[in-house]
C-alpha positions as CSV (number, residue, x, y, z in Angstrom):
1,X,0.0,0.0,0.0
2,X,1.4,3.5,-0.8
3,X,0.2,6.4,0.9
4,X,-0.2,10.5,-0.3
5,X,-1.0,12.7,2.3
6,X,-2.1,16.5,1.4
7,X,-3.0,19.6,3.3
8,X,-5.0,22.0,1.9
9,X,-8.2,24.2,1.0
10,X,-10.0,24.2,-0.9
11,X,-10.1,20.2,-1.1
12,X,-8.1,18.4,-3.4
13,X,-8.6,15.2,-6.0
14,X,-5.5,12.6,-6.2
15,X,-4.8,11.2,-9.0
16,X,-2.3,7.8,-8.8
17,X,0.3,7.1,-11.5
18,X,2.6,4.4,-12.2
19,X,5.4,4.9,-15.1
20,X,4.0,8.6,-16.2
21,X,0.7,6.9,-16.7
22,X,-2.8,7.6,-14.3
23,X,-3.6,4.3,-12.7
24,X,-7.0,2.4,-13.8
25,X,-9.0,1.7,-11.2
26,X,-10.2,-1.4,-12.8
27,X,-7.1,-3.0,-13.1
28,X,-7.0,-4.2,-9.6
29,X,-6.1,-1.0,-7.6
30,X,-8.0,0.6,-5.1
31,X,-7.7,4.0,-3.3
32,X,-9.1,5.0,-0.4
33,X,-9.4,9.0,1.1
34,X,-9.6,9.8,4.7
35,X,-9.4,12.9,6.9
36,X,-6.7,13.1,9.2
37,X,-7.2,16.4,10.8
38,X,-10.3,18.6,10.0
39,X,-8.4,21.7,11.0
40,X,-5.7,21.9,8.6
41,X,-8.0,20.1,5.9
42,X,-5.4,16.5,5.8
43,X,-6.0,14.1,4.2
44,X,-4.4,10.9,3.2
45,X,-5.0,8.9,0.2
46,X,-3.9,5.4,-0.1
47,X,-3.5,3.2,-3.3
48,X,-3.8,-0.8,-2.6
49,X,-2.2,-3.3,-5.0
50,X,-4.2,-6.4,-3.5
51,X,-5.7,-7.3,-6.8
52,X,-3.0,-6.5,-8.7
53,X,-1.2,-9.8,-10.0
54,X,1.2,-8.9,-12.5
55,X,3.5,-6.1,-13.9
56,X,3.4,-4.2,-10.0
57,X,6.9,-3.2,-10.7
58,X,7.3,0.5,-11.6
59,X,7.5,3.8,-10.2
60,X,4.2,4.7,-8.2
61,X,3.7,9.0,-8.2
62,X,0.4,10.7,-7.0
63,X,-0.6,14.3,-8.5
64,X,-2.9,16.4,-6.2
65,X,-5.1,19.1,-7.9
66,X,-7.6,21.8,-6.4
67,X,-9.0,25.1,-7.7
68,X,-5.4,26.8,-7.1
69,X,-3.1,24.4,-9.2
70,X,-1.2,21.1,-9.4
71,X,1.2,19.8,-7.4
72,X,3.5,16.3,-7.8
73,X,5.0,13.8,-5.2
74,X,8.4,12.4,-5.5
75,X,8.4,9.2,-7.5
76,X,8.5,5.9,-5.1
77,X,10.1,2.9,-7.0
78,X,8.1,-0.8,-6.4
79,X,10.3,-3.7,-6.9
80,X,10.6,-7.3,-6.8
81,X,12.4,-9.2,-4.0
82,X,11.7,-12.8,-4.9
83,X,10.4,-14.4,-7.6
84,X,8.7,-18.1,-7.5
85,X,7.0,-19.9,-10.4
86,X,8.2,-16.9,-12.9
87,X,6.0,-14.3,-10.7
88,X,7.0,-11.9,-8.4
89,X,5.9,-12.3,-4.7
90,X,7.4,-10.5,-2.7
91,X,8.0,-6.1,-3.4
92,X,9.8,-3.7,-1.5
C-alpha cells in the first residue's frame, strides 16, 4: 500500500500514477481517502495493490489538484524481491 497525504483548502482530487501513466482503477487497484485532521484540511489517500497480480513493478507517483493548481509527489520505486514460479511475490 502506498500512501499520499495532502494539506490544503480548498479540497483536493489525487490522482495515482505508475510509469507517467494515471492508474485504472479497474485494473486491480483501489484508493481510499480519509481525513486526518479537519483543521488543517489533511487528508491521506492510499492506493492498494491487492488485486494487482502482474506487472506491480514501476514507479508509483500521485498528482494532487484543487481550484489553485497542481502539485507532484516524489516518485516511489516498487520492486521485486523474490520471484517463484516466474511471478513476483514478494515487493519492496
Amino acid at each position: 500500500m502506498l500512501n499520499c497525504t495532502t494539506s490544503s483548502s480548498p479540497s483536493t482530487q489525487v490522482i495515482w500514477r505508475k510509469d507517467g501513466q494515471q492508474i485504472q482503477l479497474s485494473d486491480g487497484y483501489k484508493t481510499s481517502q480519509y481525513l486526518l485532521d479537519r483543521v488543517s484540511s489533511s487528508y491521506m489517500s492510499t492506493l492498494s495493490m491487492d488485486g494487482v497480480l502482474d506487472d506491480v513493478v514501476g514507479e508509483y507517483s500521485c498528482t494532487v489538484t484543487n481550484t489553485l493548481g497542481t502539485s507532484n509527489t516524489r516518485n516511489v520505486t516498487v520492486e521485486c524481491k523474490s520471484i517463484m514460479q516466474n511471478r513476483c511475490n514478494n515487493f519492496v
